[in-house]
C-alpha positions in Angstrom: -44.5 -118.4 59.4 -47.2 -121.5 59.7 -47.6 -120.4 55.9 -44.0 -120.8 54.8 -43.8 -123.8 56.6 -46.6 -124.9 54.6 -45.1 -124.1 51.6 -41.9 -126.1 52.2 -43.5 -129.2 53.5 -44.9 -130.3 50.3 -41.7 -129.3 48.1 -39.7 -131.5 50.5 -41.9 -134.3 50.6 -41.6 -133.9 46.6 -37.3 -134.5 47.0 -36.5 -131.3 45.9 -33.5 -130.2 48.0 -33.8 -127.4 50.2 -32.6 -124.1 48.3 -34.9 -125.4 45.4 -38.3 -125.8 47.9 -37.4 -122.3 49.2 -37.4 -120.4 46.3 -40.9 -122.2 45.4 -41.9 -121.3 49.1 -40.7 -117.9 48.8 -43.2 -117.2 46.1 -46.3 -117.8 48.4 -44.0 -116.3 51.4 -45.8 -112.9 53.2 -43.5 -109.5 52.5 -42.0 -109.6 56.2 -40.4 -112.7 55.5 -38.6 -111.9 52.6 -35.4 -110.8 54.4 -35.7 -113.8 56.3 -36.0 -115.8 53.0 -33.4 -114.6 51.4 -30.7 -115.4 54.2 -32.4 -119.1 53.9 -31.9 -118.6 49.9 -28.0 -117.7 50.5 -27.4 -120.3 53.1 -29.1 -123.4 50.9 -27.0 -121.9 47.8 -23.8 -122.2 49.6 -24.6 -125.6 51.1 -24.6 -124.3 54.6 -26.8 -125.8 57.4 -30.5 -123.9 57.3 -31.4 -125.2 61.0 -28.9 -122.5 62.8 -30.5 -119.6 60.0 -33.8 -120.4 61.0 -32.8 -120.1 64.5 -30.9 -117.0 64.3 -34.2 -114.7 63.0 -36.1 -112.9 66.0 -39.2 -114.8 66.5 -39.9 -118.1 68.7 -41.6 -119.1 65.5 -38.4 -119.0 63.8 -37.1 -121.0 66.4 -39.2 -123.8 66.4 -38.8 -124.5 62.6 -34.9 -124.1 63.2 -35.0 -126.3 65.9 -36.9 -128.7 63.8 -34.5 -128.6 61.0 -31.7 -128.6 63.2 -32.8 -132.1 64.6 -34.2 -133.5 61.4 -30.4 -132.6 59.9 -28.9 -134.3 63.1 -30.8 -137.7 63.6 -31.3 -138.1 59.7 -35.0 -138.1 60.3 -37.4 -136.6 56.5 -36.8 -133.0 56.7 -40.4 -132.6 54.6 -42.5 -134.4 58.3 -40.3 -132.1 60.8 -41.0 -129.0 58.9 -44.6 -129.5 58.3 -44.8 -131.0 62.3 -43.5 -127.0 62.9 -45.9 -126.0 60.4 -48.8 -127.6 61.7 -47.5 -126.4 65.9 -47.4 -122.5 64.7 -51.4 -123.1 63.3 -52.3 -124.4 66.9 -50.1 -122.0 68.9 -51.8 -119.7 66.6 -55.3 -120.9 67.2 -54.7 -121.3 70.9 -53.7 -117.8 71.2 -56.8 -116.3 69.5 -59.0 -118.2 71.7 -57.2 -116.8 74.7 -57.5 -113.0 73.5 -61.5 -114.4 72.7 -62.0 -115.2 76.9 -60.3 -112.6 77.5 -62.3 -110.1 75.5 -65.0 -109.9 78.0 -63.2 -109.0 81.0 -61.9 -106.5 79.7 -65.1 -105.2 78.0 -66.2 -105.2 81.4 -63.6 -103.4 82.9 -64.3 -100.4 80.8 -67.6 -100.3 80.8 -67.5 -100.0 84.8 -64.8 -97.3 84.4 -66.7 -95.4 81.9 -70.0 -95.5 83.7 -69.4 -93.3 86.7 -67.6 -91.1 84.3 -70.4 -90.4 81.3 -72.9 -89.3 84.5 -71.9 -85.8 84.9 -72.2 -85.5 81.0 -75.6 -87.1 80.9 -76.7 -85.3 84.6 -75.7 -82.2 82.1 -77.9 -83.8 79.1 -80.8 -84.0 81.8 -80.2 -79.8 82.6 -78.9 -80.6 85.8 -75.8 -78.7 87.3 -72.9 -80.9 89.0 -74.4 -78.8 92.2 -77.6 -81.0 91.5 -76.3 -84.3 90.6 -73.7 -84.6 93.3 -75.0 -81.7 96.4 -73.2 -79.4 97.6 -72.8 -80.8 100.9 -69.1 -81.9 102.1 -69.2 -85.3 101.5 -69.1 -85.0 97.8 -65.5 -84.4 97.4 -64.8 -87.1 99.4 -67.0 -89.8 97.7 -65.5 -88.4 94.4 -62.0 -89.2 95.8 -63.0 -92.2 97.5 -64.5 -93.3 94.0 -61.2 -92.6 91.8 -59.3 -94.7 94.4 -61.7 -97.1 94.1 -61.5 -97.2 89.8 -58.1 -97.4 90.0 -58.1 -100.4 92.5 -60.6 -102.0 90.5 -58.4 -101.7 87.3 -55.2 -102.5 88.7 -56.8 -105.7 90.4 -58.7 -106.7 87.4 -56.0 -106.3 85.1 -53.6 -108.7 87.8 -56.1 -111.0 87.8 -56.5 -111.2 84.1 -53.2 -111.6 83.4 -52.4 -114.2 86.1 -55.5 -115.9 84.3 -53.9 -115.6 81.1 -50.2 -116.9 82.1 -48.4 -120.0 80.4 -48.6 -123.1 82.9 -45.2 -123.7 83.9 -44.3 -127.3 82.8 -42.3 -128.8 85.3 
């Protein structure tokens, strides 16, 4: 979406009116916005307003660039700054959200190492020749620890996975 928005900017800043900077646009556009495109195509050829197009796709990114349109068509404001302010928001948002999934990465790489651990030692007990009987005893208390340990994995991945994504939650703006 940053990419069409990209596109646009400059055509607009050129003068060219919007169904002519579209069809420019829609040339560098990615193949899953080509339906939305060509509603954008239809509405500029009939003379309708774009803003309320824009806004009716799925897609918050969508929304934004509408929204942008929408106001730039209301207050009179160049359409060419608003859509390449959108532009330049969905590169951030876009940034923003791969540096989130990059903190985030180690979490949960730890999370499933420490699940996986206590699971690959039976199979590497086995490696070693040594029977479960060997590894764990035979004694009572080894069914027990082995329950007490899958409660304990499953604790430790639902709390993890609360905690990350508590971690990971929008501020609210108030």
């Amino acid at each position: 979406m940053a990419d069409l928005a990209e596109a646009l900017a400059p055509c607009l800043a050129a003068g060219l009116p919007p169904s002519q900077a579209l069809a420019i646009a829609a040339e560098s556009a990615p193949a899953s916005l080509t339906a939305l495109v060509g509603r954008l195509e239809a509405a500029a050829a009939t003379g309708a307003a774009l803003g309320p197009v824009w806004c009716s796709d799925e897609g918050e990114h969508c929304g934004l660039i509408g929204r942008a349109w929408t106001l730039s068509d209301r207050l009179g404001s160049p359409l060419a700054g608003a859509v390449a302010t959108a532009g330049s928001v969905l590169r951030a948002q876009e940034a923003d959200g791969r540096r989130v999934d990059a903190a985030a990465s180690g979490p949960r790489a730890s999370m499933w190492l420490l699940t996986l651990l206590p699971a690959v030692g039976p199979g590497v007990g086995w490696l070693l020749g040594m029977s479960p009987g060997e590894l764990y005893g035979s004694s009572a208390a080894a069914p027990v620890c082995l329950a007490a340990g899958i409660v304990l994995t499953l604790a430790g991945w639902w709390w993890s996975r609360r905690l990350l994504a508590r971690a990971l939650r929008p501020e609210e703006v108030r």
